[in-house]
py3Dmol code that shows the C-alpha trace and the ligand (Angstrom):
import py3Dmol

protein = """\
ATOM      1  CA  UNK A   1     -33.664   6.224 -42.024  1.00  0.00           C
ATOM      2  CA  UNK A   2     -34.491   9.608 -40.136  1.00  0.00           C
ATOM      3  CA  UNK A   3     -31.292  11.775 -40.846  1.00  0.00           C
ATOM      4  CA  UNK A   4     -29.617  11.485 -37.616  1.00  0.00           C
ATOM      5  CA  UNK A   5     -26.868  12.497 -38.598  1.00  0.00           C
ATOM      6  CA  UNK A   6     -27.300  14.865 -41.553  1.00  0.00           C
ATOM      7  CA  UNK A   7     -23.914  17.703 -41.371  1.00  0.00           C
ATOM      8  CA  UNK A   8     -21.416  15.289 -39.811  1.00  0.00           C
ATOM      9  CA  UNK A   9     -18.343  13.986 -40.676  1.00  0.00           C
ATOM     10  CA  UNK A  10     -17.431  10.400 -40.006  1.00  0.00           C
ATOM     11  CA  UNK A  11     -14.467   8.244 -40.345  1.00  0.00           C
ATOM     12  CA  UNK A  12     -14.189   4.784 -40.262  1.00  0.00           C
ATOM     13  CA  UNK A  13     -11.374   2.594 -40.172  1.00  0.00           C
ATOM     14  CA  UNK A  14     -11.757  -1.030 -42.066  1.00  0.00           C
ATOM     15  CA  UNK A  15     -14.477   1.120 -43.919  1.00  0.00           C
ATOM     16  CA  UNK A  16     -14.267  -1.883 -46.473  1.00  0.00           C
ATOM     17  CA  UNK A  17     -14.434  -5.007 -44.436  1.00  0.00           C
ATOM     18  CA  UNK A  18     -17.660  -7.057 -43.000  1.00  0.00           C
ATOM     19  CA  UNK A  19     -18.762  -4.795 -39.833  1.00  0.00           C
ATOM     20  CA  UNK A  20     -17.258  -1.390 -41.447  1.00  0.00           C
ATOM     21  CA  UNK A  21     -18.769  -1.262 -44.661  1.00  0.00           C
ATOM     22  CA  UNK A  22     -21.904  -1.869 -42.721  1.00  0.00           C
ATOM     23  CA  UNK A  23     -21.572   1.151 -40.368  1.00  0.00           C
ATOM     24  CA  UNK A  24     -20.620   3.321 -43.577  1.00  0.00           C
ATOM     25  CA  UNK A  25     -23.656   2.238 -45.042  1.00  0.00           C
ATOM     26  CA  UNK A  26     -25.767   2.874 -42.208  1.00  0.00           C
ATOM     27  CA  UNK A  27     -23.931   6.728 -41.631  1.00  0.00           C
ATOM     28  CA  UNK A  28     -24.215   7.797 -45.157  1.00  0.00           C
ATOM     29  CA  UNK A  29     -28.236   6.388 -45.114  1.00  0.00           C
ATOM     30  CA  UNK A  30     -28.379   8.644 -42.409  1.00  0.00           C
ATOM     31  CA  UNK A  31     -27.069  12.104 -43.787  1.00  0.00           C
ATOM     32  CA  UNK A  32     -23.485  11.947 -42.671  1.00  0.00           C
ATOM     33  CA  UNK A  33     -20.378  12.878 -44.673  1.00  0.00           C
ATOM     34  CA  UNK A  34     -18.380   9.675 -44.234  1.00  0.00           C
ATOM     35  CA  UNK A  35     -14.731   8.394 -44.889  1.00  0.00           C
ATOM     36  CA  UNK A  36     -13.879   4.653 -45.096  1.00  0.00           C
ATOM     37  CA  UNK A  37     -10.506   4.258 -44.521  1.00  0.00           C
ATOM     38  CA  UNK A  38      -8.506   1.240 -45.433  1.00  0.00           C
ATOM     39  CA  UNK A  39      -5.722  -0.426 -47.195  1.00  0.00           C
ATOM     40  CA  UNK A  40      -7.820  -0.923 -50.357  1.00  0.00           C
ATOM     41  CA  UNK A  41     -10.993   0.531 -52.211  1.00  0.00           C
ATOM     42  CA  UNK A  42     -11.286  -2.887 -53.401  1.00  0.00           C
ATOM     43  CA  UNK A  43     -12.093  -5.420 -50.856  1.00  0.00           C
ATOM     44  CA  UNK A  44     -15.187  -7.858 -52.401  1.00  0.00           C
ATOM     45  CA  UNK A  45     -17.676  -8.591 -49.418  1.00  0.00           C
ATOM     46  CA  UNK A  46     -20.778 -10.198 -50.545  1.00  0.00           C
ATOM     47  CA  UNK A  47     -22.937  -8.418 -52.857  1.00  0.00           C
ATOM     48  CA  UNK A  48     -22.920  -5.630 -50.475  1.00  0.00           C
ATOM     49  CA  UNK A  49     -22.239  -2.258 -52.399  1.00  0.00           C
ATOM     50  CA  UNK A  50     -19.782   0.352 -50.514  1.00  0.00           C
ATOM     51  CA  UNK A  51     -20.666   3.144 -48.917  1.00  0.00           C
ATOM     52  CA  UNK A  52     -18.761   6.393 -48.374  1.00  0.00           C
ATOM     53  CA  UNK A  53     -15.703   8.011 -49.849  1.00  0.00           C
ATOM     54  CA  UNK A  54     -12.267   5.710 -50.048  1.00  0.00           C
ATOM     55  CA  UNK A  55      -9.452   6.979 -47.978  1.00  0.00           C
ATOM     56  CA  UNK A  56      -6.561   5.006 -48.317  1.00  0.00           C
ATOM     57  CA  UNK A  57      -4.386   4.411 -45.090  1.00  0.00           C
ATOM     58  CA  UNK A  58      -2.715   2.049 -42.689  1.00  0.00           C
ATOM     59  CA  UNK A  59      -3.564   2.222 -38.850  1.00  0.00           C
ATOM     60  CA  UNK A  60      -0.389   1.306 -38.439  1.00  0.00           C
ATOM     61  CA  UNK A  61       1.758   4.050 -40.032  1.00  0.00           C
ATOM     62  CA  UNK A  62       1.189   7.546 -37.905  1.00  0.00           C
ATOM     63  CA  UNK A  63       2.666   9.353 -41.174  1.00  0.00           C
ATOM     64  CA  UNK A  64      -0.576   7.779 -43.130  1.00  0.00           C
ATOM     65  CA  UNK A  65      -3.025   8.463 -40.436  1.00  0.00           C
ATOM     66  CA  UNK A  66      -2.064  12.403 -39.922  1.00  0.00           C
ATOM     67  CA  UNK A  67      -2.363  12.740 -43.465  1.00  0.00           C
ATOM     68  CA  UNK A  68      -5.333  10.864 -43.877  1.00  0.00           C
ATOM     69  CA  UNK A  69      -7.391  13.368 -41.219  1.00  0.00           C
ATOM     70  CA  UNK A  70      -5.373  16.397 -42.623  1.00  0.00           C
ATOM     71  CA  UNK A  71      -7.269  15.687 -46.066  1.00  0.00           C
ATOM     72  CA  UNK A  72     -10.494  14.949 -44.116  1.00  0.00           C
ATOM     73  CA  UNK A  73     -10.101  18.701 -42.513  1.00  0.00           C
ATOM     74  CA  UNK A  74      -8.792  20.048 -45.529  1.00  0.00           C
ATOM     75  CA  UNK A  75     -11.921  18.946 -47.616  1.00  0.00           C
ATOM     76  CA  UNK A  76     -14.343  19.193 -45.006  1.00  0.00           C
ATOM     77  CA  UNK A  77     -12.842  21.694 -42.010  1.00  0.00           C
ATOM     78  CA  UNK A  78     -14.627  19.043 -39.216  1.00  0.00           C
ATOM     79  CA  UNK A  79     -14.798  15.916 -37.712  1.00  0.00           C
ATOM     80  CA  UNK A  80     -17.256  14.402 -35.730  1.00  0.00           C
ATOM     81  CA  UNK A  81     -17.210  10.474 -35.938  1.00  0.00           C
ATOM     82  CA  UNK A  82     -14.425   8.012 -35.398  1.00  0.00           C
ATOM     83  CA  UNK A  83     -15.261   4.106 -35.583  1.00  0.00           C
ATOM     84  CA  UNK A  84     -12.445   2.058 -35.450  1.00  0.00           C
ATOM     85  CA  UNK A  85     -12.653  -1.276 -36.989  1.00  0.00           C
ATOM     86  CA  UNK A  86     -10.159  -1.769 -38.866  1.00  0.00           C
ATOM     87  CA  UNK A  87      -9.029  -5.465 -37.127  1.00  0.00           C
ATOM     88  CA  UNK A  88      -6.780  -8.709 -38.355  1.00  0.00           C
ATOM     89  CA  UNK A  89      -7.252 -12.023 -36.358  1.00  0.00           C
ATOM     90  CA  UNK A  90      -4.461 -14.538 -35.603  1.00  0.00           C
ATOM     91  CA  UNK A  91      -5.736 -18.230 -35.197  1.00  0.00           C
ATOM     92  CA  UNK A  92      -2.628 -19.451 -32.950  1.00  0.00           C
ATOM     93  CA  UNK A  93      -1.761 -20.206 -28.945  1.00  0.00           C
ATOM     94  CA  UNK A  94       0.675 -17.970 -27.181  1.00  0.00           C
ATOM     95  CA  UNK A  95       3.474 -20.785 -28.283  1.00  0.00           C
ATOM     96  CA  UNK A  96       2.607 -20.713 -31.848  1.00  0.00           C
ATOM     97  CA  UNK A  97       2.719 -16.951 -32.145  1.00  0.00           C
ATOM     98  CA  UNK A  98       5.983 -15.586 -33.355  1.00  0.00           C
ATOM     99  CA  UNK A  99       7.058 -11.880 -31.993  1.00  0.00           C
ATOM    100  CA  UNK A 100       6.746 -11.021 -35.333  1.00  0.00           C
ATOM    101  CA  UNK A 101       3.180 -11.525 -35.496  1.00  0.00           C
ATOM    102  CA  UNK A 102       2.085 -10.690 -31.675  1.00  0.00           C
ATOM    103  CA  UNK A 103       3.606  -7.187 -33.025  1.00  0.00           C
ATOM    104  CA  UNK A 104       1.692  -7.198 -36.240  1.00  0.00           C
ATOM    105  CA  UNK A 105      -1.666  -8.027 -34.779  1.00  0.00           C
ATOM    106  CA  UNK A 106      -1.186  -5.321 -31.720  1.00  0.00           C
ATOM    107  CA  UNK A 107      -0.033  -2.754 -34.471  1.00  0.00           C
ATOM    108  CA  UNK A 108      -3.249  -3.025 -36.104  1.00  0.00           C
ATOM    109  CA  UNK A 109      -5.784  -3.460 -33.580  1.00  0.00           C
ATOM    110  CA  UNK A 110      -4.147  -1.391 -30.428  1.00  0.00           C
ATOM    111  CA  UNK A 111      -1.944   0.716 -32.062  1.00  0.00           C
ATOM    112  CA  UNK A 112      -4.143   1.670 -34.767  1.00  0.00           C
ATOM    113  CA  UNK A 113      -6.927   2.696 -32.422  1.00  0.00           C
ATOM    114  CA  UNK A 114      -4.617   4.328 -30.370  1.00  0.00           C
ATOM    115  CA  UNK A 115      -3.284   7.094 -33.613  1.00  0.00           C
ATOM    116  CA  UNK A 116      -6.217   7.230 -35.198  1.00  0.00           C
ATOM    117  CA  UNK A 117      -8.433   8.580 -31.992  1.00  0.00           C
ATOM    118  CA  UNK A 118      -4.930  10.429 -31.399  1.00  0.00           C
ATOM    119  CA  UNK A 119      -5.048  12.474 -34.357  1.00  0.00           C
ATOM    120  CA  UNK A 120      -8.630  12.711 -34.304  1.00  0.00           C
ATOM    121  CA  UNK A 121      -8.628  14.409 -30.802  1.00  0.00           C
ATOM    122  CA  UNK A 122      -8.361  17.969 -32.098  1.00  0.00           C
ATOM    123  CA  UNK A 123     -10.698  18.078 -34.655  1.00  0.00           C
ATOM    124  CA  UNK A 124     -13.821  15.910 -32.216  1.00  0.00           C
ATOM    125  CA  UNK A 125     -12.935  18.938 -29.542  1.00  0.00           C
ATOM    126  CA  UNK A 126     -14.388  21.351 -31.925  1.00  0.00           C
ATOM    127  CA  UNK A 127     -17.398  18.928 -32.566  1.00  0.00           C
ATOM    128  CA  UNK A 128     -20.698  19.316 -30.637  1.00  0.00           C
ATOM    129  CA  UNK A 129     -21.257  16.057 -31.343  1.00  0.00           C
ATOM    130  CA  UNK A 130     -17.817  14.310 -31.048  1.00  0.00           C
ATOM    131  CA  UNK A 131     -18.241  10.207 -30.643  1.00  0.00           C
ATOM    132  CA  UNK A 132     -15.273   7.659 -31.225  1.00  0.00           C
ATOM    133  CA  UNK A 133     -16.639   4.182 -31.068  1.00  0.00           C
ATOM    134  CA  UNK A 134     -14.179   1.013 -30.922  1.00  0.00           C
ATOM    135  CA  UNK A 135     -14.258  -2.378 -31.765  1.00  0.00           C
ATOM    136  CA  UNK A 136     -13.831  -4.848 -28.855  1.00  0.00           C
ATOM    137  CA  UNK A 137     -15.353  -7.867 -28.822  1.00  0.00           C
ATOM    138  CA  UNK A 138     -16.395 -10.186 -26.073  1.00  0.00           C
ATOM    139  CA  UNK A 139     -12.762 -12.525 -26.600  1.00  0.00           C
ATOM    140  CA  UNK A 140     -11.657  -9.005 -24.679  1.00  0.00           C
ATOM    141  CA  UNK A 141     -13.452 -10.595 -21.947  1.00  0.00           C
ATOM    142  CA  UNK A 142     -13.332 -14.206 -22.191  1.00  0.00           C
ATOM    143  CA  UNK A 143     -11.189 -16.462 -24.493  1.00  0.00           C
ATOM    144  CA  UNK A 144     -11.685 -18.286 -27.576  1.00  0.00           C
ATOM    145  CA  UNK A 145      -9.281 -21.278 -28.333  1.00  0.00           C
ATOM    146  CA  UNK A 146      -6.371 -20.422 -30.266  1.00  0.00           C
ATOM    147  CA  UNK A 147      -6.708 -16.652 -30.322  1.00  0.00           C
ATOM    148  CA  UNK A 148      -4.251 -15.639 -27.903  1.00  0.00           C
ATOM    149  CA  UNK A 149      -2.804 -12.533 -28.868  1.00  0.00           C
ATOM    150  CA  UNK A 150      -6.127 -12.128 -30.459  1.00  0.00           C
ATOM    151  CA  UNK A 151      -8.008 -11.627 -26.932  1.00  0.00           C
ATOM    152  CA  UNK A 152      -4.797  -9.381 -25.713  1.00  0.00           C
ATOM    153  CA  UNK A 153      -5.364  -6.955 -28.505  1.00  0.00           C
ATOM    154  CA  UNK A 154      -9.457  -6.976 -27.706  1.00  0.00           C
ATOM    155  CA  UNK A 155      -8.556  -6.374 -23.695  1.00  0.00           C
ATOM    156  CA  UNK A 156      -6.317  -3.561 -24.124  1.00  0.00           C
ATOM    157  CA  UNK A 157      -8.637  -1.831 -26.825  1.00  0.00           C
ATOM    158  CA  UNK A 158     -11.632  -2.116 -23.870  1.00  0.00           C
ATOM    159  CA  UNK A 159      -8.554  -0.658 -21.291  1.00  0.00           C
ATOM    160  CA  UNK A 160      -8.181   2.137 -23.801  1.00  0.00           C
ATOM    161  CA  UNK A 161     -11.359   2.907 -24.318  1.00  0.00           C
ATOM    162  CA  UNK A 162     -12.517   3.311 -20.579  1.00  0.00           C
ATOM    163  CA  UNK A 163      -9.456   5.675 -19.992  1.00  0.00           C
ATOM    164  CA  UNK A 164     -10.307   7.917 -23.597  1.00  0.00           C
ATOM    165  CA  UNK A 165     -13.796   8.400 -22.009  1.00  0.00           C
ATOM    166  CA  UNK A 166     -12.488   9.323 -18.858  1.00  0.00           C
ATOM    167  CA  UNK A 167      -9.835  11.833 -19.834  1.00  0.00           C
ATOM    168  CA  UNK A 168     -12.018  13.360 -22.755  1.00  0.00           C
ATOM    169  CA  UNK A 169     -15.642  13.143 -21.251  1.00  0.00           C
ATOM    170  CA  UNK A 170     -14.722  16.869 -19.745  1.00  0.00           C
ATOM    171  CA  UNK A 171     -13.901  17.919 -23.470  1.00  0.00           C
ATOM    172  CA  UNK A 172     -17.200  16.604 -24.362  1.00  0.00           C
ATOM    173  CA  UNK A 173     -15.981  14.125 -26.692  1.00  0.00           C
ATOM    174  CA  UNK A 174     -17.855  10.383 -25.669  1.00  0.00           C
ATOM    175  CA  UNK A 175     -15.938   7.317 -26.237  1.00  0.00           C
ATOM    176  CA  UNK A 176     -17.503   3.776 -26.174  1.00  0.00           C
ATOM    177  CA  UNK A 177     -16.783  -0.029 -27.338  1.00  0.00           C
ATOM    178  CA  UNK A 178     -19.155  -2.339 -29.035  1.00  0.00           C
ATOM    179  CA  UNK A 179     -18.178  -5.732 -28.739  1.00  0.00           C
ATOM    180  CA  UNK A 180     -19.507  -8.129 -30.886  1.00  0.00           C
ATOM    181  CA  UNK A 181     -19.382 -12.446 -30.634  1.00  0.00           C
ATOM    182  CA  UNK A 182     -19.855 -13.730 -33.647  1.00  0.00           C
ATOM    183  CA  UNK A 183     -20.643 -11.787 -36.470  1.00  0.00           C
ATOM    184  CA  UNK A 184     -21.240 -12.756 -40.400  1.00  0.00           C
ATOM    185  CA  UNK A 185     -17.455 -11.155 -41.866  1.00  0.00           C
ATOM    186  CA  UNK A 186     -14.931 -12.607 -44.004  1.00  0.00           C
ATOM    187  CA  UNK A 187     -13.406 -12.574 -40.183  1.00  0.00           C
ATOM    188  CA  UNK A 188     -16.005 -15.559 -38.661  1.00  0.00           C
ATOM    189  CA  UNK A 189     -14.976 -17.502 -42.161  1.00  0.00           C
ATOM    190  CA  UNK A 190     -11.369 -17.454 -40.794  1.00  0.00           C
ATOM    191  CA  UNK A 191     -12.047 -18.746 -37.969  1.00  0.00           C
ATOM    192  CA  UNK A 192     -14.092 -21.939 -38.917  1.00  0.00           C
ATOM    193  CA  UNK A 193     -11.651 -24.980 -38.777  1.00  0.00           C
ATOM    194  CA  UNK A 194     -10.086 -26.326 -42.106  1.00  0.00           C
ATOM    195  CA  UNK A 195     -11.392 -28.951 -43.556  1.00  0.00           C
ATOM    196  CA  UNK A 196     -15.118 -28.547 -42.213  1.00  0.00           C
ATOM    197  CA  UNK A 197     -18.215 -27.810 -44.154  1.00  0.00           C
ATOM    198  CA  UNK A 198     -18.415 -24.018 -44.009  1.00  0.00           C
ATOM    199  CA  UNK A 199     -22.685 -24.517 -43.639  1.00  0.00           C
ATOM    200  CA  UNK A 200     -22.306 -27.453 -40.911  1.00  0.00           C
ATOM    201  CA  UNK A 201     -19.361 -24.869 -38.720  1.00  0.00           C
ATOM    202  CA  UNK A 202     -22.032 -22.222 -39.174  1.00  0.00           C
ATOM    203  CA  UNK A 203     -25.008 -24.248 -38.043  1.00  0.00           C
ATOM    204  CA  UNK A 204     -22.692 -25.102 -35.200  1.00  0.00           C
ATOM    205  CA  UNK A 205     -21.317 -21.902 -34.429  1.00  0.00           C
ATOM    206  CA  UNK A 206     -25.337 -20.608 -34.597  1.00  0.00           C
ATOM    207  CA  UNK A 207     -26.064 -23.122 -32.373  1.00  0.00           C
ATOM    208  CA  UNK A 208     -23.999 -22.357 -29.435  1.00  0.00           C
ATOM    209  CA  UNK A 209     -26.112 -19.040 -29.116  1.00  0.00           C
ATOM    210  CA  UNK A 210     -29.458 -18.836 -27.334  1.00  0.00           C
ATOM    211  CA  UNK A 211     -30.437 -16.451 -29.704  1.00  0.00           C
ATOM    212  CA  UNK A 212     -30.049 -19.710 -32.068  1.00  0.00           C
ATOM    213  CA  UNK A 213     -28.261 -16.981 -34.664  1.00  0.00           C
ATOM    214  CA  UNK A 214     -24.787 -15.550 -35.218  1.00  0.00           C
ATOM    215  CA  UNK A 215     -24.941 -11.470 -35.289  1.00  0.00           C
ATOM    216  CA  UNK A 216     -24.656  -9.758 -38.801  1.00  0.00           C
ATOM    217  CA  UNK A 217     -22.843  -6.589 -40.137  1.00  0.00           C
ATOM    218  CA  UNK A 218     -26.181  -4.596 -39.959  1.00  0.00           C
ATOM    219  CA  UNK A 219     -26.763  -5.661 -36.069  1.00  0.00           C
ATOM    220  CA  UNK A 220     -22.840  -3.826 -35.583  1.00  0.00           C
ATOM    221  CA  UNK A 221     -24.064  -1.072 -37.358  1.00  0.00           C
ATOM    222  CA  UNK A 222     -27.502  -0.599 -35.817  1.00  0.00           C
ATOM    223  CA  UNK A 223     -25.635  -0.402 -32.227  1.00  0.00           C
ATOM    224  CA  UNK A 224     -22.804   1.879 -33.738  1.00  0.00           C
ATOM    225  CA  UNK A 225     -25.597   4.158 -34.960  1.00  0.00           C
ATOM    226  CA  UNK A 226     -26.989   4.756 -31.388  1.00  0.00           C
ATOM    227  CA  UNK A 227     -23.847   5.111 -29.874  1.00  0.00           C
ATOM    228  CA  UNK A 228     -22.680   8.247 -32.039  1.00  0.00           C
ATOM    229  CA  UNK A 229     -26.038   9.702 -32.250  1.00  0.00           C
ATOM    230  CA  UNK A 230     -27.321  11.979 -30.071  1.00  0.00           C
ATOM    231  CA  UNK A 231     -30.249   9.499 -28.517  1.00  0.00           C
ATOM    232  CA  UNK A 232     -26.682   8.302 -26.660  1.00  0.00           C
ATOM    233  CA  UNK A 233     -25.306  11.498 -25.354  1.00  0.00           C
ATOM    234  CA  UNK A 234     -25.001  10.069 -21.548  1.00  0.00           C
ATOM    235  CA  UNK A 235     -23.365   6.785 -22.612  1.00  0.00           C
ATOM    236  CA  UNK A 236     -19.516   6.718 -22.271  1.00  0.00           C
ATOM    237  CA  UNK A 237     -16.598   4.667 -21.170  1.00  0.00           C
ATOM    238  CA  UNK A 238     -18.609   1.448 -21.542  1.00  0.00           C
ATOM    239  CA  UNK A 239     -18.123  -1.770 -23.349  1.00  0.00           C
ATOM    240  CA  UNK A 240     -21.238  -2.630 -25.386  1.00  0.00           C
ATOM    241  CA  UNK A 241     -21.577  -6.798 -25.682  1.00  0.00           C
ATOM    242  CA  UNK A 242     -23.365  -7.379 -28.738  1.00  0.00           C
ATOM    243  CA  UNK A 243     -23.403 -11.220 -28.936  1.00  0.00           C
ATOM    244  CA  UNK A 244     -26.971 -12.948 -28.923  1.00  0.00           C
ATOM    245  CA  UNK A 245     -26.373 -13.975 -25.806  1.00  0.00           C
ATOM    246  CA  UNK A 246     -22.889 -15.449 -25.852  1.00  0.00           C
ATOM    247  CA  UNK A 247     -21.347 -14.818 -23.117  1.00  0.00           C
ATOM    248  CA  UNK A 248     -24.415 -14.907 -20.703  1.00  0.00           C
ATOM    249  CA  UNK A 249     -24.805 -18.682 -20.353  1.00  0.00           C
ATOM    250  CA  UNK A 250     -21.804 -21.526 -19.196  1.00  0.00           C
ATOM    251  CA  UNK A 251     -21.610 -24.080 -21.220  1.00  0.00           C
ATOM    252  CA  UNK A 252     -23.896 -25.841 -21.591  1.00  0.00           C
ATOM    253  CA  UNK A 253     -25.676 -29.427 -23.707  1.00  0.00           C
ATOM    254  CA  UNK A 254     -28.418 -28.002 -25.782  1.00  0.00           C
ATOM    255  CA  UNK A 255     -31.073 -30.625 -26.736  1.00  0.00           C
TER     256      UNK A 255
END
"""
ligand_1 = """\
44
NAD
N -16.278 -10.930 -37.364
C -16.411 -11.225 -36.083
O -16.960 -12.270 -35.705
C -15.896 -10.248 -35.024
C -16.175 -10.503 -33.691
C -15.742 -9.608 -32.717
C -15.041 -8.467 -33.081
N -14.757 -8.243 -34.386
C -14.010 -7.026 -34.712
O -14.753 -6.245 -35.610
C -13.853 -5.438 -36.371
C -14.229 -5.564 -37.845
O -13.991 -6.906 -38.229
P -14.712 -7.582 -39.472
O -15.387 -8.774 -38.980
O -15.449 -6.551 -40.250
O -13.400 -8.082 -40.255
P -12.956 -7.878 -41.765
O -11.741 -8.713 -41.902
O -14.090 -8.049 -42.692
O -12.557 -6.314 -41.794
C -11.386 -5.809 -41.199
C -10.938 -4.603 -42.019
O -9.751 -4.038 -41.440
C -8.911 -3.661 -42.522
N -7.521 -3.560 -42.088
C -6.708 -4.555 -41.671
N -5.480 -4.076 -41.413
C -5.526 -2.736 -41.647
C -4.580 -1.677 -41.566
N -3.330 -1.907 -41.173
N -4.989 -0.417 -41.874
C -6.243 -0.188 -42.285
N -7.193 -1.147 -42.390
C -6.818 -2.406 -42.071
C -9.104 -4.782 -43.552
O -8.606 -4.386 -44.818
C -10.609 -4.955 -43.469
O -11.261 -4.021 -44.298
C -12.433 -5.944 -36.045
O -11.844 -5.081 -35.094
C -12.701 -7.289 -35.414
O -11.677 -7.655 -34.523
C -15.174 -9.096 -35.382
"""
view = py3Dmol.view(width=600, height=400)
view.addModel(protein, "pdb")
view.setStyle({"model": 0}, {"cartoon": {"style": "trace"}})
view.addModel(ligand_1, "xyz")
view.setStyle({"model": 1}, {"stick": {}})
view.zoomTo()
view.show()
């Protein structure tokens, strides 16, 4: 690691989960100062140690986020880094999805974007080297089976992040999506049918990719990392497919 981004502040949101607690890892290897916020310090993923300080807050409550980024300026008087990742799938058609959860699952991943970058804004302006990165994902682009509200939430956070670029690219803050197919989380587990093997739905799911391989934590991070560093100060306002290949081919029989 080369210390890209030694004196910054970063936050990230799901700073626990699969793809989060890899980016945290990655910023703090690389000099930053880095929150991971979440709903608990205590999430078990793998063997994989944590990285970065514990910030405990809901994307979903605006009174948690302010407060959260008032102690990040209190303790550190900047901000320069937002990732948001914090995410919850639903596995259900449009039929099967109560109000109640289509709500839920947009609170999280659209709302939750939408007030943390909010509250963010003032503090990146004063940043040199402000960078909010989403997560999409390529269901924001094409759909899975039975993720319906799912692929809504992923399309509106690629809508919002186009229109955050264009609105603060003059303010010199730089706002960018990556978005991943399938990557190795406690998410992908979810998403494997009941009652199959979990090795023979991964050796299918692998499969289906002509990179033969389903993407891991580190390969989110790695394209995080060039997005906020400096390396990517032209590159805003775009939606960065990170999927082995996915969504390049049409189905297809593989022999
Ligand atoms: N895993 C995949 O295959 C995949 C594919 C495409 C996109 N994504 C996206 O990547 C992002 C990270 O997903 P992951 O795979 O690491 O999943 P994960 O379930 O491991 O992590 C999600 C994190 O979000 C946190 N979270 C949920 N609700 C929250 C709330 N209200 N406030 C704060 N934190 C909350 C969880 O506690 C968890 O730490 C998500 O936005 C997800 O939609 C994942």
């Amino acid at each position: 690691m080369t210390g890209t981004l030694e004196g910054r502040v970063a936050l990230v949101t799901g700073g626990r989960g699969g793809a989060g607690r890899a980016v945290c890892r990655r910023f703090v290897d690389e000099g930053a100062h880095v929150y991971a916020a979440g709903l608990s310090d205590g999430e078990a993923i793998g063997s994989e140690p944590a990285a970065g300080e514990f910030l405990r807050f809901d994307v979903t409550s605006e009174d948690e986020v302010t407060a959260g980024i008032a102690a990040i300026e209190a303790a550190q008087g900047r901000l320069d880094i937002v990732v948001n990742a914090a995410g919850l799938e639903i596995e259900k058609t449009v039929e099967d999805t109560t109000l109640e959860e289509w709500n839920h699952i947009f609170a999280i991943n659209v709302t939750g974007t939408f007030l943390t970058s909010k509250h963010s804004l003032p503090l990146l302006r004063q940043s040199a080297h402000a960078s909010i990165v989403n997560f999409g994902s390529y269901d924001g682009f094409i759909a899975d089976p039975k993720l319906a509200a799912y692929c809504a939430t992923k399309g509106a956070v690629h809508a919002l992040t186009r229109a955050m670029a264009c609105d603060h690219g003059p303010e010199g803050i730089r706002v960018n999506a990556i978005c991943p197919g399938y990557i190795d989380t406690p998410m992908l587990d979810q998403f494997y049918p009941d009652g199959v093997d979990s090795a023979v739905a991964r050796t299918e799911a692998e499969r289906i990719h002509p990179l033969d391989t389903i993407g891991t934590p580190t390969d989110m991070a790695n394209l995080v990392h060039w997005l906020v560093s400096d390396e990517a100060r032209y590159a805003t306002g775009q939606l960065w497919v990170l999927d082995g290949g996915l969504s390049a081919q049409i189905q297809q029989m593989r022999f």
